[in-house]
N, C-alpha and C positions, 0 to 999 in steps of 0.2 A: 122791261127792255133795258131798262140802267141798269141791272145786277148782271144780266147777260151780258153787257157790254165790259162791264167791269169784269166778267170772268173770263170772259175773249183776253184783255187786255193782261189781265194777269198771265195768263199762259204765254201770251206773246212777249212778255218784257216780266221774267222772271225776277224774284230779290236776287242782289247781287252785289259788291261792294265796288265793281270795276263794270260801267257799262260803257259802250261805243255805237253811236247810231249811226245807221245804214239804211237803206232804203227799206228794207223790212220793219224795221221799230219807226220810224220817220212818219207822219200824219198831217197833211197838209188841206188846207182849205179857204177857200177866199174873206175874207174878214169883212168890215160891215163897209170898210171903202169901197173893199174889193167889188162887193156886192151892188153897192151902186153906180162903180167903175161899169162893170158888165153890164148894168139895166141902160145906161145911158151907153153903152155902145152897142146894145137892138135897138135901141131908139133911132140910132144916128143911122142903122143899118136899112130900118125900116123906111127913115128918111130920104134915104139916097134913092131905093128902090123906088118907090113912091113919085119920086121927082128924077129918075134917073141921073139924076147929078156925081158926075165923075168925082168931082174934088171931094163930096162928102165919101162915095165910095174909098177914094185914097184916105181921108182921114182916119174912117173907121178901123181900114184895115192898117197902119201903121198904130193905129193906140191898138189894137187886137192883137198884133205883133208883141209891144213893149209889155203886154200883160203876159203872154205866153214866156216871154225872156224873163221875167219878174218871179215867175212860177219856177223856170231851172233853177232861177240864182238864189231865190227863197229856201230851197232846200238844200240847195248846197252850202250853203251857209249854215246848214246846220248840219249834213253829213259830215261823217269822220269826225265829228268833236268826241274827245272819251271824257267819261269824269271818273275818277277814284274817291275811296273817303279814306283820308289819312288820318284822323282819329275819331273815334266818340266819345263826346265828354261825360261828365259825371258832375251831379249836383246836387242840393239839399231839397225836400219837395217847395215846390214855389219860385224857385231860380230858378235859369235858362239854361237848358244844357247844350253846348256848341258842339257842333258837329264840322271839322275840318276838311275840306272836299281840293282838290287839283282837279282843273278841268287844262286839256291839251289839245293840239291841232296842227296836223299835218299841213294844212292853209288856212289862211288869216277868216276868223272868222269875225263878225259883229254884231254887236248889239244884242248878244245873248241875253235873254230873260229866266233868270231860274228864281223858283218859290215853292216853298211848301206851307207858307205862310200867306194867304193873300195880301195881309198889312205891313208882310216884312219884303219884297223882292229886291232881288240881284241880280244887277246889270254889270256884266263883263264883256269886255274882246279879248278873243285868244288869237294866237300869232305862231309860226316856226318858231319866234325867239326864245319860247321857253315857256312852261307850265305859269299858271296864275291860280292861287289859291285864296279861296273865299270861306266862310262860315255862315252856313247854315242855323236854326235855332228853334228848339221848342221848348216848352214848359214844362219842368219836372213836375206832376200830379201826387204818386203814391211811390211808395219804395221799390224797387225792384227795375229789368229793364226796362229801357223806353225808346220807342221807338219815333223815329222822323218820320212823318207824312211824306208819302208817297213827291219828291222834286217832281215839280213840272216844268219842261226846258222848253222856251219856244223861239222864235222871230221871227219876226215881219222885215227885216233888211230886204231890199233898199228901198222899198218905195212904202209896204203899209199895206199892198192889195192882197195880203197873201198873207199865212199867219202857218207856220209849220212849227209841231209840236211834238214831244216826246214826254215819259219819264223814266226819271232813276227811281229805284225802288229798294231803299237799301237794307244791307240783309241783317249789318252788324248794329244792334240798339245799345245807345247811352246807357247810362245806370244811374239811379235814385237813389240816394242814401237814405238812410230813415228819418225822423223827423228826430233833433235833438228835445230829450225831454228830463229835468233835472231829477235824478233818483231820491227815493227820500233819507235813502242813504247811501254812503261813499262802501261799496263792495269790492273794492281793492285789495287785495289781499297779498301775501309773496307766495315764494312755490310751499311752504309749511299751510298755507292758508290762516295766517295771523294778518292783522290790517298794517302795512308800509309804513314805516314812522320815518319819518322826513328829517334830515340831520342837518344839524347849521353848517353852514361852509366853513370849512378851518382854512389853514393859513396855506399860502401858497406849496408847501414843503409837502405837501400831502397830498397832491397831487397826481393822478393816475394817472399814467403817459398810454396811448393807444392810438392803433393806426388810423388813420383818418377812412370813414365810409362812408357810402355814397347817401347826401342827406344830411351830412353835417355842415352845418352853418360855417362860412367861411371864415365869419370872424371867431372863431372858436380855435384856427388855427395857431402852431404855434410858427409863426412867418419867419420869425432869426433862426431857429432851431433849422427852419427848411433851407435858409437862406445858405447856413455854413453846411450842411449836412445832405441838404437834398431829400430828406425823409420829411411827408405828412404826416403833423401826427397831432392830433385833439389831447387834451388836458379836461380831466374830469375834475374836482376835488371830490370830495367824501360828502360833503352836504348838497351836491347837484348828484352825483349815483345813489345813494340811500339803498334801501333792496328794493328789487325789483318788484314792481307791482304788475298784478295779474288783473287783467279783467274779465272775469268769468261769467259767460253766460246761464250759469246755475247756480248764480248769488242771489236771484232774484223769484226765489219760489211760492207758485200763487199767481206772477205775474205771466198772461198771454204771451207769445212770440213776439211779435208787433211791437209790445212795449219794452220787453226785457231788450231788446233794438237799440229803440231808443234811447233805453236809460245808459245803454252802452257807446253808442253814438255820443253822446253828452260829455261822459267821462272821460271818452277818447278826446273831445276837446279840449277840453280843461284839463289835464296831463299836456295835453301838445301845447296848450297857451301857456302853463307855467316851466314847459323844457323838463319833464319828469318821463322817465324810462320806465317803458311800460309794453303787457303784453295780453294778448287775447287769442281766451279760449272760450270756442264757439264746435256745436256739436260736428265732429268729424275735422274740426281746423286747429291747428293751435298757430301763434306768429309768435314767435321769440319775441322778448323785451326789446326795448330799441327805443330810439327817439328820431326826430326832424321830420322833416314832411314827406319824406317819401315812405316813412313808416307809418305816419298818419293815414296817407292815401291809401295807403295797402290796408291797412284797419277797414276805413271806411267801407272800401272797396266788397272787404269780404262782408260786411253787414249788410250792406245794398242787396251783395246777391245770394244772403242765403237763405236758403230754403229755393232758389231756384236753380233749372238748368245751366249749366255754364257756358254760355253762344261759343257757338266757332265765330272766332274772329280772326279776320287775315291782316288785321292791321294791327298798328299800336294802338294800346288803352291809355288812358290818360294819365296813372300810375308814369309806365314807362318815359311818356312823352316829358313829365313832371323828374322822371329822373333823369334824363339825356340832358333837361334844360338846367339841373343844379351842378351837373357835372361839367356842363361849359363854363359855368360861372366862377368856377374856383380857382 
């Protein structure tokens, strides 16, 4: 009876990145007040009958009343709310990956309960005045996508006798980066396939002037130069470019998928924590050399997901969201 019910439901509240509940997806049912609200108003009914007593008859039927009004406003309170998911995060296995959600409302709604988590929920009111936006959370497991349990949206406004529920069921999944794991050696190589030899910084005069892109560290800027000039523009020396290192998924022969991942994952950190330009080729991808973290993310990104399909997504990934936020900051 649980799988049937869970296949009713599926059909009925398809995955979906944008839902809006309406009387169709909407589930309503007396909760454990409720419940003994209505056993003590047969009681009171049967009482009245029993003793013909007017007054208990008027009692009954105005609490009978205020349960029936409790029952509209219970579900209107939850009609017309929509939720969107405005990004999926990305994380290492064992971190939480956040899931970004706007929940909106033609009329004020309260005391919303949303969980995909039973230990984690989310109490919101939404209003005319404008979207409200919350985070969601699960546990990155293994590499690859990950998806968010099934949101369960409910409330019991205003009184508690009533419990109306729904879920979101979202379509676009998080991503899992592989597990960092240290190679037992540095396969870095330039585009000849010789190992990167790392050159000291020399003296200011040597200096590679280049237009500033998106991902470069602010303080990397040269600010007087923009100040008279109006041109962004980053300063390289010769012992921070060096040649370009490659990170090659077919440095590592002998090693499973899984782990040539990881050993790659690894190396992409340690390049990003020392600020060394760097670039990955993985089978059917290659990423130009580059450096800052939006080149990282895009690294990462493509490890998580390959070997798998690539989701439709109609929102921003976390890459994007990561560059919109370094682009406001400079």
């Amino acid at each position: 009876m649980r799988q049937r019910w869970r296949r009713w439901v599926n059909r009925r509240i398809p995955r979906a990145d944008e839902q809006t509940f309406t009387q169709n997806n909407i589930f309503i049912l007396p909760s454990g007040a409720g419940v003994v609200f209505g056993a003590l108003l047969v009681i009171m009914l049967l009482t009245g009958i029993n003793y013909q007593n007017s007054l208990i008859y008027l009692l009954t039927f105005v609490l009978g009343a205020i349960f029936v009004a409790a029952m509209h406003q219970t579900h209107r309170n939850l009609a017309g709310l929509q939720l969107a998911l405005v990004s999926a995060g990305e994380a290492f296995p064992g971190s939480p990956v956040v899931f970004r959600l706007r929940a909106s409302a033609r009329q004020q709604s309260y005391s919303l309960l949303l969980r995909s988590d039973p230990e984690t929920p989310v109490s919101i009111d939404v209003g005319p005045d404008g979207p409200v936006e919350f985070d969601m959370t699960t546990v990155a497991r293994r590499r690859g996508p990950v998806r968010l349990p099934d949101i369960r949206v409910e409330t019991r406004f205003p009184f508690g006798l009533l419990t109306a529920w729904s879920w979101m069921r979202l379509r676009s999944p998080g991503l899992c980066y592989p597990k960092p794991v240290t190679p037992p050696y540095d396969a870095g190589g330039d585009d000849d396939g010789d190992t990167a030899q790392s050159k000291k910084a020399a003296d200011p005069d040597h200096a590679d002037i280049r237009p500033w892109r998106r991902g470069d560290l602010s303080q990397r800027v040269l600010w007087k130069r923009y100040a008279r000039t109006g041109e962004m523009v980053i300063a390289e020396w010769e012992g921070e470019q060096g040649n370009p290192v490659w990170l090659d998924y077919d440095a590592f022969p002998g090693a499973d998928r899984e782990l040539r991942l990881s050993y790659l994952a690894a190396l992409v950190e340690s390049r990003s924590h020392a600020h060394q330009p760097y670039g990955l080729r993985l089978p059917g991808l290659k990423i130009d050399p580059d450096t800052g973290p939006v080149h990282r993310q895009q690294c990462l990104h493509a490890l998580g997901s390959c070997g798998f399909e690539a989701p439709e997504r109609g929102v921003s990934s976390a890459s994007s969201a990561a560059a919109d936020y370094l682009g406001s900051t400079v």
